[in-house]
C-alpha positions in Angstrom: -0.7 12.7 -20.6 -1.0 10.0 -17.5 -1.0 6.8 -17.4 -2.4 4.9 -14.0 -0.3 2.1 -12.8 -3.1 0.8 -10.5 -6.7 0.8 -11.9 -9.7 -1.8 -10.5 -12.2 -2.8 -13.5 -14.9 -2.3 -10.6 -15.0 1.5 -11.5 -15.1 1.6 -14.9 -18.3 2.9 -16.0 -18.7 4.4 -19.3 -19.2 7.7 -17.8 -16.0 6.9 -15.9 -13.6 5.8 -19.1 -14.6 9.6 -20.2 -13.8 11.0 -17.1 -10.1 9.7 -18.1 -9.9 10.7 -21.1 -11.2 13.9 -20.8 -8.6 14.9 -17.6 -5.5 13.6 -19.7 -5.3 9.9 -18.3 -4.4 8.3 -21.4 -4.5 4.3 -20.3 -4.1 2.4 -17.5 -2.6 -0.9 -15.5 -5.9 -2.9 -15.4 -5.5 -4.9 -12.2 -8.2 -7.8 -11.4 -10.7 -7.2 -8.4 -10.4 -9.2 -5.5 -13.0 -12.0 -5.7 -16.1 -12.1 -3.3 -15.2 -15.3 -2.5 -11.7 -17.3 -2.5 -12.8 -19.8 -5.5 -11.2 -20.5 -8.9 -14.5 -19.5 -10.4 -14.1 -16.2 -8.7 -10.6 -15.8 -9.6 -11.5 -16.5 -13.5 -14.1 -13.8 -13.5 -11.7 -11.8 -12.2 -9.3 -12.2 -14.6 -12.0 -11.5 -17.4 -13.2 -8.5 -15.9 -10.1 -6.8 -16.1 -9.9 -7.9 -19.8 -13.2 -6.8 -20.5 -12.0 -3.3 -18.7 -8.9 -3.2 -20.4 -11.2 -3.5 -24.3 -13.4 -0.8 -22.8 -10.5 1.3 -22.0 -9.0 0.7 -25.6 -12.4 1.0 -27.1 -12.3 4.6 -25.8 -8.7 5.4 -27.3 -7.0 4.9 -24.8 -3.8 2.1 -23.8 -4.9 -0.5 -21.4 -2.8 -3.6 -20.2 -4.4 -6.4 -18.0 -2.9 -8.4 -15.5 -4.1 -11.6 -14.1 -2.7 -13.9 -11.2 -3.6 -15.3 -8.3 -3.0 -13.1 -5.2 -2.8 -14.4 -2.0 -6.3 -13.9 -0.4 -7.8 -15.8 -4.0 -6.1 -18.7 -3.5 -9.0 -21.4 -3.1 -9.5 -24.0 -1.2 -9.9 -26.5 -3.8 -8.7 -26.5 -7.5 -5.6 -24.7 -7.4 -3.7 -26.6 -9.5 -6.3 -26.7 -12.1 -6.4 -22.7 -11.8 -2.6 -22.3 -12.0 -2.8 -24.7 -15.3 -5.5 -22.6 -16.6 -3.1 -19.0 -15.8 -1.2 -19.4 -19.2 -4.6 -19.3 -21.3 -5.4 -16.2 -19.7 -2.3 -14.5 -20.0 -2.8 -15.4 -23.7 -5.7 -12.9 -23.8 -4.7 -10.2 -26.4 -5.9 -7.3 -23.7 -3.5 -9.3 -20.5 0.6 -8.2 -20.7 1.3 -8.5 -17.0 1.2 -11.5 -14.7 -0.3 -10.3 -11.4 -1.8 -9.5 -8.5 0.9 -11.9 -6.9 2.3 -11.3 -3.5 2.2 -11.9 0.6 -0.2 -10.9 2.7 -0.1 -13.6 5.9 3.0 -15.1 4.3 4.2 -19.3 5.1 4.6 -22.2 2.8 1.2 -21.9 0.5 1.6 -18.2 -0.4 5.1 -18.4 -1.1 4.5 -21.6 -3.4 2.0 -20.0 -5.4 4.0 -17.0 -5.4 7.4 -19.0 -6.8 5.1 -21.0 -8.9 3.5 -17.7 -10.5 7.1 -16.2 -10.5 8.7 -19.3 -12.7 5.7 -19.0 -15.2 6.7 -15.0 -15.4 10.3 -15.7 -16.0 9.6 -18.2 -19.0 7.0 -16.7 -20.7 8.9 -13.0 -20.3 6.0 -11.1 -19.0 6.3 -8.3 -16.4 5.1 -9.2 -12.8 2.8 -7.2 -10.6 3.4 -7.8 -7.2 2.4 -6.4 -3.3 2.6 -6.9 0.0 -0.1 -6.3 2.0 -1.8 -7.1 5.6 0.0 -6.2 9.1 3.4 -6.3 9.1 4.3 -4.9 5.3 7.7 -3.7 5.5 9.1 -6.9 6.7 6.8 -8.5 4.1 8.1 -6.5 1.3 11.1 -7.5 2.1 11.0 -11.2 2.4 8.6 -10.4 -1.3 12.1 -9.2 -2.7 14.0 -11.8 -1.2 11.7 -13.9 -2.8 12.0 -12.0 -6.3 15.8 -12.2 -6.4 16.0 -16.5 -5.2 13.9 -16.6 -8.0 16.2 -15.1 -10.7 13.7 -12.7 -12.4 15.6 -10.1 -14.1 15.7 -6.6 -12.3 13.7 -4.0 -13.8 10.6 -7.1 -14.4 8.8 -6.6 -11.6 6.2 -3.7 -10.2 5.6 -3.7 -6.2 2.2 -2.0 -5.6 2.2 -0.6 -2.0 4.8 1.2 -1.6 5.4 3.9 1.3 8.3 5.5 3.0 9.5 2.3 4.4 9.6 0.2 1.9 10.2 2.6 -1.3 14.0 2.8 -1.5 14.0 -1.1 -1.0 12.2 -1.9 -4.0 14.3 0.2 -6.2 17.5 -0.7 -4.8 16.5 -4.2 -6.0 15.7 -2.5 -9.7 12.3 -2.6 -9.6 9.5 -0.4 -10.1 7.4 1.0 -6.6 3.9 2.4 -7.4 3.1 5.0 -4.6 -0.8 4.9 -3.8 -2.9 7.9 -4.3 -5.7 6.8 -2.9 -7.1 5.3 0.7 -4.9 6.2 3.9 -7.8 7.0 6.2 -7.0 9.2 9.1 -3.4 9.4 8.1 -1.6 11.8 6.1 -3.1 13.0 2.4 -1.6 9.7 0.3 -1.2 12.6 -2.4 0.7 14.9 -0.4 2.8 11.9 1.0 3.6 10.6 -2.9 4.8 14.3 -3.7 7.2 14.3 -0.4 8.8 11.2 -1.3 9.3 12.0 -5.3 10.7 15.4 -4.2 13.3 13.4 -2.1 14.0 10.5 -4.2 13.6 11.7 -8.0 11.7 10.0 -10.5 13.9 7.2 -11.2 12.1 3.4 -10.6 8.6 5.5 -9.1 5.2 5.5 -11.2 1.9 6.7 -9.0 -1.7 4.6 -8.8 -5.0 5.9 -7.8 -6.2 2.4 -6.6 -9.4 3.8 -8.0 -11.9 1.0 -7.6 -11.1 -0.2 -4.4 -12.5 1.3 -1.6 -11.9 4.7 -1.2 -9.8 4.9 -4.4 -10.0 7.9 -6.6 -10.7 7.5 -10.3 -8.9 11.3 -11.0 -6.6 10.8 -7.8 -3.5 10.7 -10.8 -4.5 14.1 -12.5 -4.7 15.5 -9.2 -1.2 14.4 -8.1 0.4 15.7 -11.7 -0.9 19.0 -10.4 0.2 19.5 -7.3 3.5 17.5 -8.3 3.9 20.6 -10.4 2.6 23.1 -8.1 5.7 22.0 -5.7 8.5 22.8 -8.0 8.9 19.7 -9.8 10.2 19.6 -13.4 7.8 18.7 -16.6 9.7 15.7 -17.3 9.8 14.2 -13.9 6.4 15.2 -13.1 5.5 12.7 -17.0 8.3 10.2 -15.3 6.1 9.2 -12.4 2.7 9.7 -13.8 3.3 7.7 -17.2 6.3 7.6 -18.2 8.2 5.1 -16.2 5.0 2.7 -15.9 4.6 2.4 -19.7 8.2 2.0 -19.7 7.6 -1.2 -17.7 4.9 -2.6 -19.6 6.8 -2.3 -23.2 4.3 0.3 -24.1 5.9 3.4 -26.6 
């Protein structure tokens, strides 16, 4: 049984939720959409989307965390401070257990403020953190991301970095926290599937899960089935092959 550490409520038909179920995806890392438009009351509908998902999901029998945060591009123009005050209520929503999207995607002063201030609230209320680096330049952003992460004393193991590739992979685990491969997107570049099994038959299972992305563009609703097979088609044991699709992501969010 898998369980997707990157799902987007924009996919999640009812049609879709059976999909899941019926290739062995038993729940899912809800992760809010990125708002049309960089304004709180985009941002809060995000956040209740990916609740609404997560019920759906849970509806259907199967286990289903939210996040919500405020990721770099959603950080509005006006009312920040009254959306960051309003970030506890939401993460008070029976279906959220993560804090995130948070991250760096231009970097300088205002992203890393709202990142540190997003990382303080994650540290005192004891939630996990869901974080990513993303735009041009993402392996030195990753890394100033971790830098960040360890000035801010949040305790190894508590933090999941979406994103991750070759270059940044052994990074994020040296720094004890979990790196979610992407199964989905890549364009003209190698098979994302085929590049996830290469670096899970170099590194082992240890701090990896795998996310189909599916609801972004280009993502893959069954992209995490497909992986488990050809993960096992290469030669890789049952229990790692249940590590990185499920196991260590559930792990993460506190689920048995």
């Amino acid at each position: 049984m898998w369980f997707d550490a990157s799902l987007h409520p924009g996919c999640l038909a009812a049609r879709d939720v059976q999909d899941l179920a019926f290739f062995r995806v038993e729940g899912a890392l809800v992760l809010p959409d990125m708002p049309a438009s960089a304004s709180a009351a985009a941002v809060r509908q995000g956040w209740e989307a990916g609740a609404a998902a997560a019920r759906r999901l849970r509806g259907a029998g199967l286990a289903a965390v939210a996040a919500a945060g405020l990721g770099p591009r959603a950080i509005p123009l006006r009312g920040l401070e009254a959306l960051l005050a309003d970030l506890p209520h939401a993460l008070d929503w029976p279906e959220v257990g993560a804090l995130g999207v948070v991250g760096l995607e231009a970097g300088g002063e205002l992203e890393e403020r709202v990142l540190l201030r997003q990382l303080e609230l994650a540290r005192e209320l004891r939630l996990p953190l869901v974080a990513a680096a993303s735009g041009r330049g993402r392996e030195k952003l990753t890394r100033r991301l971790l830098a960040l992460l360890r000035e801010s004393e949040l305790e190894p193991g508590r933090a999941l970095v979406l994103g991750a590739d070759a270059l940044t992979v052994k990074a994020i685990r040296a720094c004890g926290h979990l790196a979610v491969l992407p199964l989905s997107g890549g364009g003209a570049r190698r098979d994302p599937i085929d590049a996830a099994v290469a670096l899970v038959r170099a590194l082992g299972a240890e701090g990896i899960a795998l996310g189909s992305d599916a609801g972004l563009a280009g993502g893959d609703l069954l992209a995490l089935p497909r992986a488990a097979d050809r993960l096992a088609r290469s030669g890789l044991s049952a229990p790692v092959v249940r590590r990185v699709c499920g196991g260590n992501a559930r792990a993460f969010l506190g689920l048995r």
